[in-house]
C-alpha positions in Angstrom: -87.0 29.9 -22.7 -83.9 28.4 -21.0 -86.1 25.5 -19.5 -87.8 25.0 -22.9 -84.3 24.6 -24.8 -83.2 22.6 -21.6 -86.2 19.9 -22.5 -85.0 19.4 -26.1 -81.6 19.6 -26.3 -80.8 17.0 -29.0 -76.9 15.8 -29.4 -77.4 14.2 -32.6 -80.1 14.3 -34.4 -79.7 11.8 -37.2 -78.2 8.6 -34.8 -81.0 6.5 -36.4 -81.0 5.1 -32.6 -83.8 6.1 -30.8 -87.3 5.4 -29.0 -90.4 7.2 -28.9 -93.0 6.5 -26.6 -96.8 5.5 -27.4 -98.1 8.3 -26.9 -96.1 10.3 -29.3 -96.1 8.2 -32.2 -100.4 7.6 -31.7 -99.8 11.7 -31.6 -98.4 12.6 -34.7 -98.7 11.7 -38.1 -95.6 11.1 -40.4 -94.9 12.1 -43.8 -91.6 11.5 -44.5 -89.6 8.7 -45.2 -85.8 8.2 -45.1 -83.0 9.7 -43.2 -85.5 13.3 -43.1 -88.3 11.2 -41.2 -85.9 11.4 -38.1 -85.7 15.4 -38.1 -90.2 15.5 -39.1 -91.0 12.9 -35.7 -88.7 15.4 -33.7 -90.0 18.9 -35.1 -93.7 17.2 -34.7 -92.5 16.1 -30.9 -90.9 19.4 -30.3 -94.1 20.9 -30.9 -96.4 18.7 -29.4 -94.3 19.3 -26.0 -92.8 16.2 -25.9 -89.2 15.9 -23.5 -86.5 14.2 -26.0 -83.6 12.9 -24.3 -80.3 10.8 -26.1 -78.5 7.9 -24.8 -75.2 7.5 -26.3 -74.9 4.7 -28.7 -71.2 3.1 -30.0 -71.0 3.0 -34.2 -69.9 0.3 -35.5 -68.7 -0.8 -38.5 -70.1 -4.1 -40.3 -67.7 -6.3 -41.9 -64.7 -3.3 -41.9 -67.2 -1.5 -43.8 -69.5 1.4 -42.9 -73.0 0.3 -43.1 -74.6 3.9 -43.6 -76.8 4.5 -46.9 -76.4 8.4 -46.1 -76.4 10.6 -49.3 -74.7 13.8 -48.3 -76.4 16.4 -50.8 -80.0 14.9 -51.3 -80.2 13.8 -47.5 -78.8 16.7 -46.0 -81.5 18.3 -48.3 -84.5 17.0 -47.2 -83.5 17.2 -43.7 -83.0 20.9 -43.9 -86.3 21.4 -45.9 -88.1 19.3 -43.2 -86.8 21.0 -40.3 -87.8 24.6 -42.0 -91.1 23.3 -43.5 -92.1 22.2 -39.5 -90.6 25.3 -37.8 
């Protein structure tokens, strides 16, 4: 189990940077859309057996303001009904 957990450890999962290889995306098939479509491709990925790895990435801000569209109630909601509806 510690080698499984070791394979997808994820350090953020809502970056909004990230890639996915070929064979993962022509592997799944997406639902979602939104900030939620981040946690479905790595549930589906998680479960296919797919290795996710981060790089870190520096935020910055756009014009001395933040340039996120997040919506703390309704996003954080669909990403926690996401990650249960693919567990």
């Amino acid at each position: 189990m510690h080698e499984e957990a070791d394979r997808f450890a994820i350090t953020d999962s809502q970056s909004g940077f990230r890639w996915y290889s070929a064979r993962l995306l022509k592997g799944v098939s997406l639902e979602a859309s939104g900030y939620h479509l981040e946690m479905e491709i790595l549930m589906k990925a998680w479960r296919g057996g797919f290795t996710i790895d981060s790089l870190p990435v520096a935020a910055r801000v756009a014009d001395g303001r933040a340039t996120s569209h997040f919506r703390p109630v309704r996003d954080t909601w669909n990403i926690c009904m996401t990650f249960l509806r693919h567990m």
